[in-house]
Backbone as CSV, one residue per row, in Angstrom:
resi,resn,N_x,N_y,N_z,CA_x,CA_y,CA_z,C_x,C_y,C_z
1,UNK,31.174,133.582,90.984,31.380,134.705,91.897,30.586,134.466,93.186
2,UNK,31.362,134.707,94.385,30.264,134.788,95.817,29.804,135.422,96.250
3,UNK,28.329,135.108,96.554,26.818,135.911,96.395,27.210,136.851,98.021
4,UNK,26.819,138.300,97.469,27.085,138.550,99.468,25.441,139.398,99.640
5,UNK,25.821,138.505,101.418,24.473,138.888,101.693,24.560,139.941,102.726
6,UNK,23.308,140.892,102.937,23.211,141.963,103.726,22.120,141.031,105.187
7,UNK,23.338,141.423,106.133,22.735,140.939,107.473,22.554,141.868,108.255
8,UNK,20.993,142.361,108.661,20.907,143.739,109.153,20.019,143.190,110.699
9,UNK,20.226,143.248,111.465,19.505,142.651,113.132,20.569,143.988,114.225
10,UNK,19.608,144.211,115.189,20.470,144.777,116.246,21.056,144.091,117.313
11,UNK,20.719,142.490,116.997,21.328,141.402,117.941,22.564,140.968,117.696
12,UNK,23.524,141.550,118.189,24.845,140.896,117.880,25.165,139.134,117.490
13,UNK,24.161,138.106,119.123,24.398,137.260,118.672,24.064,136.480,117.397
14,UNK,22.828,137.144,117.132,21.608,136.852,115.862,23.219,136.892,114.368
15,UNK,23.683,137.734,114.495,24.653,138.479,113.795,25.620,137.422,113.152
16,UNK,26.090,137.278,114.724,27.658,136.270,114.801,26.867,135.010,113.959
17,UNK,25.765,134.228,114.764,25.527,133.046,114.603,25.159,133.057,112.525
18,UNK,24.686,133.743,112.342,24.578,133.925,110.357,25.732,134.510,109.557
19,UNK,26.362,135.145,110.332,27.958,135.392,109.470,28.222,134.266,109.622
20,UNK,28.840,132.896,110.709,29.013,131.873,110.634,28.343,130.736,109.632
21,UNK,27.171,130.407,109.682,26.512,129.858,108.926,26.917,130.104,107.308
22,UNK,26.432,131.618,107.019,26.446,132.039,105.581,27.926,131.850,105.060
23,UNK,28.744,132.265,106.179,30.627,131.764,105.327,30.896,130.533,105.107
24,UNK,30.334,129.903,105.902,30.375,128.215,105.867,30.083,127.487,104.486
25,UNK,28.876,128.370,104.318,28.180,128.034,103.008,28.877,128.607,101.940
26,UNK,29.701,129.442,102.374,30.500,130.348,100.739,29.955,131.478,100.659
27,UNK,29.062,132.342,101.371,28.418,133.334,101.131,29.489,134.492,101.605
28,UNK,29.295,135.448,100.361,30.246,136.730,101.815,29.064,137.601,102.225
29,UNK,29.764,138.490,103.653,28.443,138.768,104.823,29.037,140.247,104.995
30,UNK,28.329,141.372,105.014,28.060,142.130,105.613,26.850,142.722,106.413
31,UNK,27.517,143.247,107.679,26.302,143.256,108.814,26.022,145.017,109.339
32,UNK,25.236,145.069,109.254,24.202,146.047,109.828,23.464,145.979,111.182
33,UNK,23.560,147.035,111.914,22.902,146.717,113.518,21.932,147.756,113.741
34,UNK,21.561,148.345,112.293,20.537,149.202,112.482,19.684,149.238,110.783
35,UNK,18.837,150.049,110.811,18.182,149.933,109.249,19.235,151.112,108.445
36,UNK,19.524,152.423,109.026,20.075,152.891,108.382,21.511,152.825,108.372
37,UNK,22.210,152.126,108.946,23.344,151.429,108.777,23.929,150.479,107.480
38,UNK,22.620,149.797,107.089,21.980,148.574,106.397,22.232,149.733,104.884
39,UNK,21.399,150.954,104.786,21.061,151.404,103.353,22.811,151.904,103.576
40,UNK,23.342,152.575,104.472,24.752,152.729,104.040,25.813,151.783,103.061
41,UNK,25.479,150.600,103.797,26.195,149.887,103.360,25.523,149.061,101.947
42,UNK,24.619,148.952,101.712,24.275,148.848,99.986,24.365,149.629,98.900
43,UNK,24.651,150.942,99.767,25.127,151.983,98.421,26.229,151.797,98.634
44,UNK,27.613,151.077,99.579,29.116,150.742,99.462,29.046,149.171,98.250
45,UNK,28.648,148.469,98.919,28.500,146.721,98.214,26.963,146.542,97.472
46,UNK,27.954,145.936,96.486,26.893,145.312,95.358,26.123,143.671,96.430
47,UNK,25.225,143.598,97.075,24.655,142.930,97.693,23.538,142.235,96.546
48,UNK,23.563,140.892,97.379,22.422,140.089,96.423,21.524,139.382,97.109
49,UNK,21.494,139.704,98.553,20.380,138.986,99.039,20.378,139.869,100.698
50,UNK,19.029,139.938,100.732,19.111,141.261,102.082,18.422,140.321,103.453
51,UNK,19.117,139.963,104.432,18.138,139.384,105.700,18.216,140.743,106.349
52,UNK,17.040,140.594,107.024,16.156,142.150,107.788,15.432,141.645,108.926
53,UNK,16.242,142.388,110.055,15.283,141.790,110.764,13.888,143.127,110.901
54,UNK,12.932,142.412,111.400,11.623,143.631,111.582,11.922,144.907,112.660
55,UNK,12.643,143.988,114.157,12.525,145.505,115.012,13.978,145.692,115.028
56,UNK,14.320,147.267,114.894,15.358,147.562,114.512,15.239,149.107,114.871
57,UNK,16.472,150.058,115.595,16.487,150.826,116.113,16.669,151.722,115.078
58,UNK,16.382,153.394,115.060,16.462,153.990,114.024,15.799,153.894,112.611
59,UNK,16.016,153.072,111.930,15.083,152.442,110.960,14.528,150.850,111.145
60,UNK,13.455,150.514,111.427,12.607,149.127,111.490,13.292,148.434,110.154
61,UNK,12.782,147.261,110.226,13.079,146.337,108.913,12.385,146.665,108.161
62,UNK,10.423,147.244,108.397,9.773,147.169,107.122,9.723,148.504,106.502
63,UNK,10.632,148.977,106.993,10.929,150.601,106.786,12.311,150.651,105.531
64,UNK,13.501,149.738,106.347,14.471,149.352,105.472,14.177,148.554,104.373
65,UNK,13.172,147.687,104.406,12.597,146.643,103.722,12.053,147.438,102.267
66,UNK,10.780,148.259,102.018,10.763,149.312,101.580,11.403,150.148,100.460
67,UNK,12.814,150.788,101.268,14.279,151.228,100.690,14.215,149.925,99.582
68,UNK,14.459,149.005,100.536,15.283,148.462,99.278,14.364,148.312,98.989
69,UNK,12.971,147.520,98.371,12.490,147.400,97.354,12.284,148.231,95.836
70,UNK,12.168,150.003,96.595,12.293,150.681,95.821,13.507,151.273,94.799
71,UNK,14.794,150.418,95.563,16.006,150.935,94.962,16.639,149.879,94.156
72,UNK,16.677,148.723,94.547,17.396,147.671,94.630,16.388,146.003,94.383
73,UNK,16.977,145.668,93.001,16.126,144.418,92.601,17.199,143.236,93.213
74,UNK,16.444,143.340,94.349,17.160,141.849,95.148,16.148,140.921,95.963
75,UNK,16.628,139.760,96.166,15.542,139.382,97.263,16.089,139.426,98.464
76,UNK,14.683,139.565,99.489,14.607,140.351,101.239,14.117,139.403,101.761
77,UNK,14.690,138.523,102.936,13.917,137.928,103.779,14.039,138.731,105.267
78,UNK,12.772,138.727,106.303,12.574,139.958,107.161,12.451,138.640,107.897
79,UNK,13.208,139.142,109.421,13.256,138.043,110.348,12.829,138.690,111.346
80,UNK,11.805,137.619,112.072,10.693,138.804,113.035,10.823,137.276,114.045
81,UNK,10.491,137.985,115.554,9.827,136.753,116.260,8.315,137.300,116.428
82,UNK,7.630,137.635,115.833,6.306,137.917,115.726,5.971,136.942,114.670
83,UNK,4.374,136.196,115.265,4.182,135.715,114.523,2.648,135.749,114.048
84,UNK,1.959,136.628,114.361,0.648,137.168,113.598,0.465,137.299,112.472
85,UNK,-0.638,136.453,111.597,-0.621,136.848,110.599,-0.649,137.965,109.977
86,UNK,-1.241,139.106,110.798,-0.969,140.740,110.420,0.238,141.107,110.274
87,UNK,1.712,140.788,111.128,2.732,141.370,111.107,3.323,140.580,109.915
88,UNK,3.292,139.304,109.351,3.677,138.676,108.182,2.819,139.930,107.024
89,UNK,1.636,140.468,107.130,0.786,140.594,105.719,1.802,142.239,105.802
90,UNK,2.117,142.903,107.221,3.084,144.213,106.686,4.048,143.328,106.008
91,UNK,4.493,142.709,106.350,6.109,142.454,105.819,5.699,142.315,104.217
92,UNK,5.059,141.798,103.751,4.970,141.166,102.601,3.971,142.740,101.471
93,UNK,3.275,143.189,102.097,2.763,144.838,101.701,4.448,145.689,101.440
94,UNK,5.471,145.654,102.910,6.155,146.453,102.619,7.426,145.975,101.638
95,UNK,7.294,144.711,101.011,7.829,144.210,99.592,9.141,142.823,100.096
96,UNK,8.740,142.341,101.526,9.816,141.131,101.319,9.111,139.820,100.538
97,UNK,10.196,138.942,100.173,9.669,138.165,99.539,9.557,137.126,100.210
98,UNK,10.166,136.808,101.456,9.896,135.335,102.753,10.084,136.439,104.008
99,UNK,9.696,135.366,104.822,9.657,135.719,106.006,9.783,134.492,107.221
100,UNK,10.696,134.665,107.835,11.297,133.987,109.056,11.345,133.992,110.162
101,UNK,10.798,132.965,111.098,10.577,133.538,112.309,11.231,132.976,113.487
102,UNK,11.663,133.998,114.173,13.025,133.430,115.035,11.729,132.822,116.452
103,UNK,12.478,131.914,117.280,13.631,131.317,116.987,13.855,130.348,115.030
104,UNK,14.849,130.089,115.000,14.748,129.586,113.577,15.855,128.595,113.499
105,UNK,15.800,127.742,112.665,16.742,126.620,112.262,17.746,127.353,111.071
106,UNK,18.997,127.528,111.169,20.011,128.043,110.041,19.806,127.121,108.557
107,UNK,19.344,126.035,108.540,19.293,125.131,107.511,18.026,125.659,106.481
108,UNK,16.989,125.917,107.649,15.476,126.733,106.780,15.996,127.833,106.224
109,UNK,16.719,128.677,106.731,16.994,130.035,106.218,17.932,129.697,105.300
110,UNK,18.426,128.605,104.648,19.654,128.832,104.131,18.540,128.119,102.662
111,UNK,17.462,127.027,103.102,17.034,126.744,101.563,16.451,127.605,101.589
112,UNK,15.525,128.426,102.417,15.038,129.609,101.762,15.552,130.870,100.650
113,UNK,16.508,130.628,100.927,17.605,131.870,100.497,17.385,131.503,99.165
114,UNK,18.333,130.079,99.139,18.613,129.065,97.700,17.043,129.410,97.022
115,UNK,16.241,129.291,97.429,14.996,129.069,96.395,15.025,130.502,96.043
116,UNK,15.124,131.577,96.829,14.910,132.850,96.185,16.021,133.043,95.329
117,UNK,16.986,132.660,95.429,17.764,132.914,94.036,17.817,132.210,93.045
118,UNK,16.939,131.134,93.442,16.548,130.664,92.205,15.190,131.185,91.296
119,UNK,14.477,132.083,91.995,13.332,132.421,91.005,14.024,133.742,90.914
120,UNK,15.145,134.354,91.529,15.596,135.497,91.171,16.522,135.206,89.641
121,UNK,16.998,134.004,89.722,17.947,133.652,88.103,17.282,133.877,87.223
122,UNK,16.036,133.057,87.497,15.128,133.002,86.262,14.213,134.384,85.805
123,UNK,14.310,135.268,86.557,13.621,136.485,86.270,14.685,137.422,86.370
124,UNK,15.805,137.432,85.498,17.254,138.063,85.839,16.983,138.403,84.249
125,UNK,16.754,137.834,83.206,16.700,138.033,81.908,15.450,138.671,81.668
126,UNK,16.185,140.535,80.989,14.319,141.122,81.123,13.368,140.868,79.922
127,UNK,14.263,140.590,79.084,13.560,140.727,77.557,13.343,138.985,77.346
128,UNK,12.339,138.085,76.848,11.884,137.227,76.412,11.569,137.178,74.984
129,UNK,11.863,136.508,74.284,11.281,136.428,72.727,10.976,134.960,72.457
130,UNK,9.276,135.163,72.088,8.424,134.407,71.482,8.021,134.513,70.171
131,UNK,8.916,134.515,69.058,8.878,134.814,67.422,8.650,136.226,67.500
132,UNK,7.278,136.533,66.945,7.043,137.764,67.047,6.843,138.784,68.067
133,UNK,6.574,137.774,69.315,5.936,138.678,71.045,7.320,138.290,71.655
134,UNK,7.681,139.785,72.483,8.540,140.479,73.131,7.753,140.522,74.405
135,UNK,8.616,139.751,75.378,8.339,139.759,76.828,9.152,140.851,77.764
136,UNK,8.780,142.362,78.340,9.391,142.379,78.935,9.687,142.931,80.529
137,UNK,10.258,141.476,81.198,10.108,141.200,82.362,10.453,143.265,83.491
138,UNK,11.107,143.885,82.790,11.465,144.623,83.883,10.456,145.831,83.878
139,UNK,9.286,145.738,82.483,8.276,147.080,82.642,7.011,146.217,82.711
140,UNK,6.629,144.776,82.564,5.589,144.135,82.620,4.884,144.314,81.467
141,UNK,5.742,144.281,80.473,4.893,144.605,79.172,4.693,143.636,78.042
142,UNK,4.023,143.058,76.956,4.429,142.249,76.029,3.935,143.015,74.867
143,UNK,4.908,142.870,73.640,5.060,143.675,72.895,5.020,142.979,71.438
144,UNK,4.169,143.037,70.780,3.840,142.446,69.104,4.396,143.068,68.127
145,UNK,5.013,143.907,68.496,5.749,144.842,66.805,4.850,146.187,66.752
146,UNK,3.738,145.810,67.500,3.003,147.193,66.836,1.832,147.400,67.919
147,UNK,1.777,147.201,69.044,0.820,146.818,70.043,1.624,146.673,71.729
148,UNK,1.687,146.945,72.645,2.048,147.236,73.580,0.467,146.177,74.393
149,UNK,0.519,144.981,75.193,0.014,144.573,75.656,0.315,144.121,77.392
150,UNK,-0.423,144.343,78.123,-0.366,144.582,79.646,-1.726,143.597,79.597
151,UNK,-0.668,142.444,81.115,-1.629,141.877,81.355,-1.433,142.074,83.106
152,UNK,-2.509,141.320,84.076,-2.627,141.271,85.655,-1.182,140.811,85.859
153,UNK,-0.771,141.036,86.999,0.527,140.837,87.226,1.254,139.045,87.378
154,UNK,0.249,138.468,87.734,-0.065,136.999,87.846,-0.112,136.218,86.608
155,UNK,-0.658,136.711,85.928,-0.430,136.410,84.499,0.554,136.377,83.777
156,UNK,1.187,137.656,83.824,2.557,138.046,83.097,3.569,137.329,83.671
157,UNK,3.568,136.766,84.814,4.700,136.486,85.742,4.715,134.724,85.431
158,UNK,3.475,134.408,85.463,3.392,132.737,84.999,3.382,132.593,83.012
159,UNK,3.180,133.796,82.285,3.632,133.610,80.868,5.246,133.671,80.908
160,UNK,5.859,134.165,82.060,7.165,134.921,81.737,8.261,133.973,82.267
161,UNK,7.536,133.236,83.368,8.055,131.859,84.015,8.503,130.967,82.847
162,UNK,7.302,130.577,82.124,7.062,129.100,80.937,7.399,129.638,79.753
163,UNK,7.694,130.788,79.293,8.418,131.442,78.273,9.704,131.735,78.724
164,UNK,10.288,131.253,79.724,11.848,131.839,79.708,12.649,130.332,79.333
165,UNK,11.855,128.967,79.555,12.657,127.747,79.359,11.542,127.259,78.707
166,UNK,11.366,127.675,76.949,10.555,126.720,76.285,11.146,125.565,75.523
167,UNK,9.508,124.761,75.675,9.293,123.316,75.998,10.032,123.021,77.248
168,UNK,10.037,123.172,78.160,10.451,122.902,79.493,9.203,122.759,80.430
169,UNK,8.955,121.168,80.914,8.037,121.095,81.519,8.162,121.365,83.299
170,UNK,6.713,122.081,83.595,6.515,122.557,84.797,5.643,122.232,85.372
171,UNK,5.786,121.207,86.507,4.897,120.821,87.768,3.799,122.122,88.088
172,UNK,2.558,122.293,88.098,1.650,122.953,89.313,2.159,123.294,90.398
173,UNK,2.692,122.511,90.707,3.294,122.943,92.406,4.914,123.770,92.379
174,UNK,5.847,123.349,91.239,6.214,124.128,90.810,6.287,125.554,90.163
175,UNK,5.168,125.810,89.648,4.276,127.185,89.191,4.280,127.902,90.160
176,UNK,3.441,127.127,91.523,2.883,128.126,92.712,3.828,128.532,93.130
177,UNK,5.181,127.613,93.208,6.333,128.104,94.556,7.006,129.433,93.412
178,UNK,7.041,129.249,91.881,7.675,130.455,91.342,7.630,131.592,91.322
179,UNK,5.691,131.543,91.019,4.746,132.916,90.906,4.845,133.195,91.881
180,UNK,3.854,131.921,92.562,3.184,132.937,93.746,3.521,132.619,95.041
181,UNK,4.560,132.011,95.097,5.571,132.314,96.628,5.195,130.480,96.967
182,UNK,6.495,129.863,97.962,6.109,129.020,98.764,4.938,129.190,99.645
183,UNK,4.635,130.419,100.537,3.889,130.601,101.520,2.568,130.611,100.923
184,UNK,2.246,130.233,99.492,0.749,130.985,99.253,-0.211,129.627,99.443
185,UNK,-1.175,129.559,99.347,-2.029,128.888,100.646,-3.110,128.314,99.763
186,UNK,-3.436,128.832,98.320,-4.730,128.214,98.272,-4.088,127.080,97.075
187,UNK,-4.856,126.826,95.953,-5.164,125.831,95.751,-4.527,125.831,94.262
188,UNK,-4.132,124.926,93.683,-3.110,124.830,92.339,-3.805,125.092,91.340
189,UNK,-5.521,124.486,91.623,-6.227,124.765,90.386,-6.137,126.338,90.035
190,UNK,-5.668,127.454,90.836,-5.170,129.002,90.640,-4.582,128.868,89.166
191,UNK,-3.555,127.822,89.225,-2.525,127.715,87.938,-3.401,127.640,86.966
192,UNK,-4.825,126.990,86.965,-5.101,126.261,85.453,-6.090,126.878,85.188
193,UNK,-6.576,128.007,86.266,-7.845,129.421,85.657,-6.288,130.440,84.888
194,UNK,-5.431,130.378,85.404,-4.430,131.594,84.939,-3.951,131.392,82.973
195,UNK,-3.493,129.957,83.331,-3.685,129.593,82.458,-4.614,129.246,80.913
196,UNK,-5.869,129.255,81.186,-6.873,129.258,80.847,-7.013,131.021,80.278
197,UNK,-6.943,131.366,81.248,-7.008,133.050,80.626,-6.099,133.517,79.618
198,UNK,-4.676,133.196,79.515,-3.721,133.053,78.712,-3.729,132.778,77.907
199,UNK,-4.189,131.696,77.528,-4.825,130.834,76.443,-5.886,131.943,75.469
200,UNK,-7.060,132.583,76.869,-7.858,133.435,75.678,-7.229,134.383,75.333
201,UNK,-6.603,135.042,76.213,-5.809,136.590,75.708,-4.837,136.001,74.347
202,UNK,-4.113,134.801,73.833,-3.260,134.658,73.114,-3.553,134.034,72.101
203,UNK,-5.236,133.840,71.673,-5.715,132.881,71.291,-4.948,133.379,69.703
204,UNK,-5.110,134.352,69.493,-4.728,135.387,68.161,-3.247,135.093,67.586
205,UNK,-2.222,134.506,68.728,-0.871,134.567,68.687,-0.366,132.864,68.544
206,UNK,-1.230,132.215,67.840,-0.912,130.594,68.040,-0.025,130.229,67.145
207,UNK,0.851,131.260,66.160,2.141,131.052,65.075,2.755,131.589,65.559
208,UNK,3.299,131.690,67.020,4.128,132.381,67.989,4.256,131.390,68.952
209,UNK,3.511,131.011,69.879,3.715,130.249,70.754,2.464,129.262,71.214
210,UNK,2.477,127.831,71.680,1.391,127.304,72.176,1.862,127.105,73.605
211,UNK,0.676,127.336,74.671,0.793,126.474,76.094,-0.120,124.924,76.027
212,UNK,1.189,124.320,76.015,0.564,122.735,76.323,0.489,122.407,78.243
213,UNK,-0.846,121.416,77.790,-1.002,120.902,78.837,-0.198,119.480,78.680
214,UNK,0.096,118.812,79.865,1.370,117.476,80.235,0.114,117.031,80.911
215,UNK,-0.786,116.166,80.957,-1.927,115.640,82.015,-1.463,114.984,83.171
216,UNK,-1.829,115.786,84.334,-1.778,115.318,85.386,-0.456,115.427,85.982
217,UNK,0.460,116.636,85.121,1.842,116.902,85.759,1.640,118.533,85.457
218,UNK,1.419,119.163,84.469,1.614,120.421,84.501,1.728,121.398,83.084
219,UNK,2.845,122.505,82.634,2.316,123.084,81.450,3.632,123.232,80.900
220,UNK,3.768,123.650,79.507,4.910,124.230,78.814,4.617,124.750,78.051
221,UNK,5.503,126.076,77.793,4.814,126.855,76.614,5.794,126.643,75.223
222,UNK,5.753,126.165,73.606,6.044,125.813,72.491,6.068,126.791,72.149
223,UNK,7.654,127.109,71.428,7.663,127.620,70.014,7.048,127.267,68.928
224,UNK,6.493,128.232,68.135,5.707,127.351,66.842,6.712,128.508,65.881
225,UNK,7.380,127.489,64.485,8.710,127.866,64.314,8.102,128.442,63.005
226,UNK,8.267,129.963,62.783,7.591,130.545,61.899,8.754,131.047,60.802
């Protein structure tokens, strides 16, 4: 089926030039020239990927941005020619998941897209099962039969990653771009304190599942077949 995307800018040409691009690619396009134009038309079309731009008459992008986060489990990229790191940290507070900054190359925006629907596939399935532990992705909960367990959000999101394709090995650098965004900045060893913590919180659950380490490539989490 073809993915359609919500193109919301008050620049006509901004407009023309990504309806072009995105049909090219197979995408279908509907366009918006305002923010509340934009929520009209997502309560008409089942949309699967939202470009936003930031300044926008009537409703702003991180205003529309927002909307949808609160309504609508899709991914948002917000297209700004601002480029302060403050106006990136609203965008990303008011819930997009990239951010683009015009002027821009159509090719960046188009793997950008691709990668967000690719960590959007993989977090499309809410329920996870690890023998006895119940993963589930859409309340952040993991669930033992008799115990309701909540972990930091970082945590749950990198158990929920390596529990959705077990024994499936995963690069570090792969980890970071899943969890915690292409844009995030510090350092991989993040992965192997997260990990590490996982390890203690699950120490109890090792006839359920193990996280192996791969040395010097990365992690997978094992069924242990009960």
């Amino acid at each position: 089926m073809m993915k359609k995307i919500l193109v919301a800018d008050d620049d006509a040409n901004i407009r023309t030039l990504l309806r072009h691009v995105l049909t090219r690619e197979g995408y279908l396009v509907v366009e918006a020239g305002d923010g509340r134009e934009a929520l009209g038309l997502l309560k008409e079309h089942t949309v699967d990927l939202a470009v936003v731009d930031v300044m926008m008459p009537l409703m702003d992008g991180l205003e529309l941005c927002q909307h949808i986060r609160e309504t609508y489990d899709i991914p948002i990229i917000l297209l700004t020619a601002r480029q302060q790191l403050s106006d990136k940290e609203q965008g990303y507070l008011h819930g997009t998941d990239d951010y683009v900054t015009k002027p821009f190359e159509p090719e960046e925006l188009l793997f950008r897209m691709k990668a967000l629907f690719r960590r959007y596939s993989v977090a499309s399935d809410d329920r996870i099962r690890l023998n006895s532990l119940v993963i589930d992705r859409k309340n952040y909960e993991i669930s033992d039969g008799n115990d309701v367990l909540l972990l930091p959000v970082k945590e749950f999101e990198l158990l929920a990653q390596l529990a959705q394709y077990p024994g499936r090995l995963f690069s570090r650098s792969e980890l970071i771009e899943l969890v915690w965004g292409a844009d995030y900045e510090g350092d991989e060893r993040t992965v192997d304190v997260h990990i590490k913590r996982l390890r203690q919180r699950f120490a109890d659950y090792q006839n359920d599942f193990l996280i192996r380490t791969v040395r010097g490539i990365g992690y997978k989490v094992d069924m242990v077949n009960s």
